[in-house]
C-alpha positions in Angstrom: 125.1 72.2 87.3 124.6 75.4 85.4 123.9 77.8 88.4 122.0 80.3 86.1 119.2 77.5 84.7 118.9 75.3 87.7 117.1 72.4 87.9 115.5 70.5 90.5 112.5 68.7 92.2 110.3 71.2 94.3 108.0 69.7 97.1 105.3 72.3 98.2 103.8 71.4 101.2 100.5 73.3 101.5 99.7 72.8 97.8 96.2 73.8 97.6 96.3 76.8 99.9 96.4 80.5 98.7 99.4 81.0 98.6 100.6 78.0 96.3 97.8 79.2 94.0 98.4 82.9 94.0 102.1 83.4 94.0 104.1 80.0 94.0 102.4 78.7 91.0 102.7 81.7 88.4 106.4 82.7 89.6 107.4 79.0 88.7 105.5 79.3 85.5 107.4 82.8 84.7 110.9 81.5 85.3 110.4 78.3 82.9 108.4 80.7 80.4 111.7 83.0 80.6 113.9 80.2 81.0 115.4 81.1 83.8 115.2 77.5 85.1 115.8 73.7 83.4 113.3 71.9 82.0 114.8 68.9 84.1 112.3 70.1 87.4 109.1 68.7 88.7 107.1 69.8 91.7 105.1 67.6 93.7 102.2 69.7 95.7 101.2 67.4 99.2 98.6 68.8 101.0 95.5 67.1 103.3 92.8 67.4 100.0 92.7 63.8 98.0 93.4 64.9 94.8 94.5 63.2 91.3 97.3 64.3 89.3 94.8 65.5 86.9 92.6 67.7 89.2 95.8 69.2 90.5 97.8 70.1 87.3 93.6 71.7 86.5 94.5 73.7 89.6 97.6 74.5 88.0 96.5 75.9 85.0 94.0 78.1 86.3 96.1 79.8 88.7 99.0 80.6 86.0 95.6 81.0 83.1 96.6 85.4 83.7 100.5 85.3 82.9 99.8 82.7 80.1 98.8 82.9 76.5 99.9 79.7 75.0 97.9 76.7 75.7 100.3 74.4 74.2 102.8 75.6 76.8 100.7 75.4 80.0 100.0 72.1 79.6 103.1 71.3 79.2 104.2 73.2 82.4 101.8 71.5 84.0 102.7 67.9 82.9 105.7 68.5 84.9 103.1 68.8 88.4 102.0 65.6 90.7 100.4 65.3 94.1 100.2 63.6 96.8 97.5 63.3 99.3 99.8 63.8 102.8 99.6 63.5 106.6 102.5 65.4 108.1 102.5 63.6 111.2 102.0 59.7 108.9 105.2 57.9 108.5 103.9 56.4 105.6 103.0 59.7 104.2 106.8 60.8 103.8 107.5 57.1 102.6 105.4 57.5 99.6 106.6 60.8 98.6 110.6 59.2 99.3 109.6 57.1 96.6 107.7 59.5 94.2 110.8 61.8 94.4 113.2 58.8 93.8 111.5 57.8 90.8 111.0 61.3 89.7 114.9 62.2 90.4 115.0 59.4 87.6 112.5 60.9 85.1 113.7 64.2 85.2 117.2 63.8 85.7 117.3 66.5 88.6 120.5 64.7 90.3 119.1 64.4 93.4 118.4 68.2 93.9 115.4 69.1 96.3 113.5 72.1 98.0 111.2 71.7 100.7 108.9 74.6 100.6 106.8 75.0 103.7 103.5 77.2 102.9 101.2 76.4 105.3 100.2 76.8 108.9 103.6 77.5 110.7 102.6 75.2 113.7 103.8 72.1 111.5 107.4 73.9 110.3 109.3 71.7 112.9 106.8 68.4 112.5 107.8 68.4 108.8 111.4 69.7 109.2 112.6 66.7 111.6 109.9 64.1 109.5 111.7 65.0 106.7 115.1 63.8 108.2 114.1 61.2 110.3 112.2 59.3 107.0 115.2 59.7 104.8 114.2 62.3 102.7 117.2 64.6 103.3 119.4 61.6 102.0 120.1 62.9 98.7 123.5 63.2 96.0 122.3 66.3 95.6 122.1 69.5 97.8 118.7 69.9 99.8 116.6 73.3 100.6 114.4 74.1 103.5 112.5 77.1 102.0 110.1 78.8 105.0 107.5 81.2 105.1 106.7 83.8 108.1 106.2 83.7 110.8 109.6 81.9 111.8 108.0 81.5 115.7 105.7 84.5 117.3 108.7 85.8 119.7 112.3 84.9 120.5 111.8 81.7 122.7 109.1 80.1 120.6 111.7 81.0 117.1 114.3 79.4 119.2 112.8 76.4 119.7 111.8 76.2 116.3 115.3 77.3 115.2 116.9 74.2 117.3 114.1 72.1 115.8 115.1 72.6 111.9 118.9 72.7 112.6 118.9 68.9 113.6 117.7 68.5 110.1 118.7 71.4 108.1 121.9 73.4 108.1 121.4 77.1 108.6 123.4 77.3 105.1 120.5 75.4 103.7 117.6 76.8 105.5 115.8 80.0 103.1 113.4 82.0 105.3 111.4 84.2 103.0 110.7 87.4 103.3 109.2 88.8 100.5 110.1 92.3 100.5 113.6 91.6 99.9 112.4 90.1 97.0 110.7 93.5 95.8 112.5 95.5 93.0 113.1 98.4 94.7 113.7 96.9 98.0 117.1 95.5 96.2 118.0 98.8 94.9 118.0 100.4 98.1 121.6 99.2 98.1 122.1 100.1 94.5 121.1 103.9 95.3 123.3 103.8 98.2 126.4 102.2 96.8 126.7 102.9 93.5 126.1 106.8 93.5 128.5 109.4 94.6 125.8 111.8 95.6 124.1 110.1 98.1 126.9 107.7 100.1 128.8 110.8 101.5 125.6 112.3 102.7 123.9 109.1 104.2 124.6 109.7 107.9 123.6 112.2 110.9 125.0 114.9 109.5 122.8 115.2 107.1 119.8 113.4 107.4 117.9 114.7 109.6 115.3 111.7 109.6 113.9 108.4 107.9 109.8 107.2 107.6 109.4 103.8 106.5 105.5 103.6 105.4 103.6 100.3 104.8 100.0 100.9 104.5 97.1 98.8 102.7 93.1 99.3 102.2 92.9 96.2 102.6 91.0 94.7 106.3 92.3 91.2 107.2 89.4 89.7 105.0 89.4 85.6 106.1 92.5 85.8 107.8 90.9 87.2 111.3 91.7 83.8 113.1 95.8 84.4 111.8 95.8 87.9 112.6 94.5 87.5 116.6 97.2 85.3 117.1 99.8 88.2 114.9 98.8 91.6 114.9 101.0 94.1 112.9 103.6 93.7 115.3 104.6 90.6 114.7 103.2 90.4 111.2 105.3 93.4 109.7 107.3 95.2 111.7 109.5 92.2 112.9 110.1 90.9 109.6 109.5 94.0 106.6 110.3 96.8 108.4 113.1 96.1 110.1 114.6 94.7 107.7 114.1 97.5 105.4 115.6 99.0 108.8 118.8 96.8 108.2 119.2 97.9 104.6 119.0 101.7 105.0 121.1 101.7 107.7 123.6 99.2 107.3 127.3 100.3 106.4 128.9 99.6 102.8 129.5 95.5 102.8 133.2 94.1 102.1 131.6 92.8 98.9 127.9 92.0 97.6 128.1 88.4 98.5 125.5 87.1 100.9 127.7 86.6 104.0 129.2 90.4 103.6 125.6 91.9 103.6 124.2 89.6 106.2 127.1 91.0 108.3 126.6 94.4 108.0 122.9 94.0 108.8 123.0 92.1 112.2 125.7 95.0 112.9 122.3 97.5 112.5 120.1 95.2 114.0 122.3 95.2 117.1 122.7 98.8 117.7 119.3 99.3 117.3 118.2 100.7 120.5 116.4 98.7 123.5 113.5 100.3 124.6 112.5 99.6 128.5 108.6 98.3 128.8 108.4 101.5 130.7 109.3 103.5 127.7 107.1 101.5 125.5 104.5 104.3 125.2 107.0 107.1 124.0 108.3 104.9 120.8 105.4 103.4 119.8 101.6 103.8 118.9 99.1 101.0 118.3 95.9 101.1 116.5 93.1 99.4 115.4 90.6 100.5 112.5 87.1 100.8 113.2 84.5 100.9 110.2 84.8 103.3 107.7 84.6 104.5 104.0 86.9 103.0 101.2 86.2 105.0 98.3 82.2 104.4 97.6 82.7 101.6 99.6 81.5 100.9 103.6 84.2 98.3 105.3 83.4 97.1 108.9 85.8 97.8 111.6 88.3 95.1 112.6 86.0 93.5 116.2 83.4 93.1 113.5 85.7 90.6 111.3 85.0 87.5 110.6 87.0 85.2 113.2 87.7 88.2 115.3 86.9 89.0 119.1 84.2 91.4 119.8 86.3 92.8 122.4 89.9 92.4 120.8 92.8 94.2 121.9 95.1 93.1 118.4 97.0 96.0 116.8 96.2 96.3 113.4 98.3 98.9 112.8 101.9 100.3 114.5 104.1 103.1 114.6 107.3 103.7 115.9 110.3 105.4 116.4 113.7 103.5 116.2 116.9 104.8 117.4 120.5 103.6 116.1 123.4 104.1 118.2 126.2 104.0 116.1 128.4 106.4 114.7 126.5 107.0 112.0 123.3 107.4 112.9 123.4 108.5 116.6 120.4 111.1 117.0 118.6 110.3 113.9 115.6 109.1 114.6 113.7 106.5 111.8 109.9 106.4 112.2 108.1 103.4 110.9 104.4 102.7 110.0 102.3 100.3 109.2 98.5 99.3 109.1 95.6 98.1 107.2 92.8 99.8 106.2 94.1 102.6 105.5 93.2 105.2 102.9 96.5 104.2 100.5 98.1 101.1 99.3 101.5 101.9 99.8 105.4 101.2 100.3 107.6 104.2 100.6 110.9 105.2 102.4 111.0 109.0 102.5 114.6 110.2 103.6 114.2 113.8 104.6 118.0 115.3 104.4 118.6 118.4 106.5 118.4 122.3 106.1 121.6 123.5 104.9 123.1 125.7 107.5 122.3 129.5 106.4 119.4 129.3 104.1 119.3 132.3 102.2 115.9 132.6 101.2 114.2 132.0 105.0 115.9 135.7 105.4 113.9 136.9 102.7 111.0 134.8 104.6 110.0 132.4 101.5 109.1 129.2 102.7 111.7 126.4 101.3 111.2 122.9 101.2 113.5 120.3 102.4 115.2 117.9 100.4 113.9 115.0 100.1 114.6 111.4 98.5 111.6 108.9 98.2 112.1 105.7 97.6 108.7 104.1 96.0 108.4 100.2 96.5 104.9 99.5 95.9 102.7 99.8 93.6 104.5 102.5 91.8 108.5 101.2 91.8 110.7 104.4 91.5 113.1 106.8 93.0 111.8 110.7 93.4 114.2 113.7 94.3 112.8 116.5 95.9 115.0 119.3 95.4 114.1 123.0 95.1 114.9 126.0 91.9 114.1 129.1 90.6 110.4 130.0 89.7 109.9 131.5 86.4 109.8 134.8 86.5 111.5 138.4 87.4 111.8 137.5 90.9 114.4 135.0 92.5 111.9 132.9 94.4 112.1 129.4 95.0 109.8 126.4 94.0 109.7 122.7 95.0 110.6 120.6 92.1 110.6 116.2 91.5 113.0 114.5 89.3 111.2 111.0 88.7 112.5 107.4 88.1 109.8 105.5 87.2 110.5 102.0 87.2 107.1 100.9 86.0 107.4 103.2 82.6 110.4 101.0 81.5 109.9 97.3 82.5 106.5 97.3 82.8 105.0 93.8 83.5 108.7 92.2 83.1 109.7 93.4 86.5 109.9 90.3 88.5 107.4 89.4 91.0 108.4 88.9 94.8 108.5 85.4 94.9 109.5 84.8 91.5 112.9 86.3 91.8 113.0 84.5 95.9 112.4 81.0 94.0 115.0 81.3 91.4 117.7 82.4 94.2 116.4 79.9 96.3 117.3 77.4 93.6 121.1 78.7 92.8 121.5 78.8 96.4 121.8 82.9 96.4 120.9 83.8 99.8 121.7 87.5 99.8 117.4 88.2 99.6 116.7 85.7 102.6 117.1 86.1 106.8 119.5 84.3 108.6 118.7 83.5 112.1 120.8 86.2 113.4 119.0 88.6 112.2 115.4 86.7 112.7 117.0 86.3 117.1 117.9 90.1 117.0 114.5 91.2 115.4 112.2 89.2 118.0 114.6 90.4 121.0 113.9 93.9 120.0 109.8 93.2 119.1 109.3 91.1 121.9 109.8 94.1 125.0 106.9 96.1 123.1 104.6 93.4 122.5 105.0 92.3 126.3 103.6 95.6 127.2 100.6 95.5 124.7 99.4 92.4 125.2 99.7 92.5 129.0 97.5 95.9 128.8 94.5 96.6 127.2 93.9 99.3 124.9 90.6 101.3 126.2 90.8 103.1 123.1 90.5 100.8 120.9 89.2 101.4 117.8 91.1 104.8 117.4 91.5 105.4 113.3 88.5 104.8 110.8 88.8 103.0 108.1 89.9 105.1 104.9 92.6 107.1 107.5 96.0 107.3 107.6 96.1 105.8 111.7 95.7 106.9 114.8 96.7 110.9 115.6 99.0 109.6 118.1 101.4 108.7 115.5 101.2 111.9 114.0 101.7 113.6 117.8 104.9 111.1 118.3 106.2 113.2 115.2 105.4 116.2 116.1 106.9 116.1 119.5 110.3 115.5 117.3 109.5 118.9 115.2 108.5 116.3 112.3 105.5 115.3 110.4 104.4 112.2 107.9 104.8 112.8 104.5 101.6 112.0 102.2 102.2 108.8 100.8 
């Protein structure tokens, strides 16, 4: 098989949810228009909905209609789609699509090569995962792919029970647990920045750095997805997942090589030094929030009790800060904040690495204000790098001035930067694994998660809501800076 134009049969359980339709669809379309994968591939979307092969592949068409401009070629993209009405708990369910994919494997010539990708309610992850198995569907020539969407369980006893539930089906080398961030262009070249430049790996450690802030904040409220979101919060719906692994990547030491296994490695070795807070400490590392109503732009938004699907009287975080230690040798006393929320008054994805004042500074004897050093690492929406360094103004005088050298990632690649997903699918189908979580690092995440969100849900927040829509959160994450000498920077 030619690991760089793969080819395979994809089963999408979950076929006619929003996620299939938003992101699945259009990144498969964009790796077959690019030809980054075979034309030997079908996918067969199952979900509950009794559909025809013809209604679907309509379903198809519409969702890919923005990234296409060649009706010729959609339909026959689409050709290569088929559905199949499904029960997951219904033997006969998985019988039907046995055969469907046995007499595709024929048509297509896909040599037995198959992904299971799992995008609906997580409840069902095991139900399908051991159905699979136990119908004969995991019988194949060729290799086999459980792909899995978040949340892998909603703390560390519930993931390991779903954990021993996919292993007596799957092997962890064949399990993908997506996390789309690692999927994100900049995301990936956290590592490039740190490992392939001389001027930033001798300075990336305490002696240095005098502290990290990882922000994640959106305008958006949790629209339809209120009954999810009681059941999540941002707990468990970012910060155990995107943020700490963004942790992991920052933080992580240079891997033996840039295989999957070397960089999976060095990340559990972050993961595990990560400080343990005590539930009695809870309240010094992190802050919780939740957004009453407030003004978007020209826009009013209600508050997050007056959701659809949401409690009147709910005490679900929708937004977190924190403050995460690492106690190793190279990042003992460095503390790296984190944030993330919803309705807030910026879509954005940043890590801000704030480098320390050099020892003597000059020009704070001559009492000018100077700037630190800063590098910002822009992931979303604007992809880029930005140094913050300071020079000379112009003029007479020797006085300084902050300046920004810019990497704009958008300027160059424009709309040919690969999507999320798009790049996760076509590693997913060469069996790269360096962009997805192995269970290690999913265990050590939910042990750490699990002592603060004890505390929270086991107390309730009498100050809920405590940030307005169109804020930046709650002033108690900007006091648990400030306490540290610190302060946000504007995203």
């Amino acid at each position: 098989m030619n690991k760089d134009n793969p080819t395979s049969l994809i089963v999408i359980f979950g076929a006619t949810g929003d996620l299939a339709k938003r992101k699945l669809y259009p990144s498969i379309y964009r790796l077959y228009k690019n030809g980054s994968i075979s034309k030997n591939f079908a996918v067969v979307g199952v979900a509950r909905r009794p559909l025809s092969n013809e209604e679907f592949r309509a379903n198809v068409t519409s969702s890919v209609s923005g990234t296409a401009n060649d009706e010729v070629d959609v339909e026959e993209f689409s050709s290569h789609f088929f559905y199949q009405p499904f029960d997951v708990t219904s033997s006969d369910s998985y019988q039907q699509l046995k055969d469907l994919l046995g007499s595709l494997d024929d048509t297509y010539v896909t040599n037995g090569n198959r992904i299971f990708y799992l995008a609906m309610a997580p409840e069902f992850f095991g139900t399908i995962a051991s159905n699979l198995k136990a119908e004969g569907l995991t019988e194949t020539d060729g290799w086999k792919r459980l792909v899995i969407e978040k949340p892998f369980g909603r703390s560390l006893p519930s993931a390991k029970e779903l954990n021993e539930q996919i292993r007596e089906a799957f092997h962890e080398s064949e399990i993908y647990r997506i996390d789309h961030y690692l999927g994100k262009e900049m995301v990936q070249n956290i590592e490039v920045i740190r490992f392939a430049n001389a001027l930033f790996e001798p300075l990336w450690n305490n002696r240095y750095i005098s502290n990290i802030q990882i922000t994640s904040s959106e305008v958006l409220g949790v629209e339809d997805r209120g009954r999810y979101y009681e059941n999540s919060g941002a707990l468990r719906d970012m910060v155990q997942n995107h943020m700490l692994q963004m942790v992991a990547l920052l933080a992580m030491e240079p891997p033996i090589k840039l295989n999957p296994e070397e960089i999976r490695s060095e990340k559990v070795k972050v993961l595990r030094a990560i400080r343990q807070i005590e539930q009695s400490e809870v309240g010094d590392y992190f802050v919780r929030g939740q957004y009453s109503s407030g003004d978007i732009g020209e826009t009013r938004v209600p508050g997050y009790r007056e959701e659809n699907s949401v409690d009147p009287d709910s005490n679900t975080e929708t937004f977190v800060a924190g403050k995460i230690l690492i106690d190793n040798f190279r990042w003992a006393g460095v503390p790296i904040y984190i944030r993330t929320g919803k309705r807030m008054s910026t879509k954005s994805t940043k890590v801000v690495v704030q480098f320390k004042d050099i020892p003597m500074n000059l020009y704070y004897n001559r009492g000018e204000k100077v700037d630190p050093n800063l590098l910002v690492i822009n992931i979303q929406p604007d992809e880029g790098i930005t140094l913050h360094l300071n020079a000379k103004k112009s003029g007479k005088d020797i006085t300084t001035t902050p300046i920004k050298l810019n990497y704009t990632n958008n300027c160059f690649d424009g709309f040919n930067t690969p999507e999320a997903y798009e790049r996760l699918i076509y590693d997913a189908m060469r069996g790269d694994m360096t962009n997805f979580t192995h269970w290690d690092e999913v265990a050590l995440s939910w042990n750490f998660v699990d002592e603060v969100s004890k505390v929270w849900e086991s107390t309730k927040a009498e100050e809920f809501p405590n940030y307005e829509a169109g804020s930046m959160g709650p002033k108690k994450a900007d006091e648990m800076l400030h306490r540290d000498g610190f302060h946000w920077w504007p995203v």
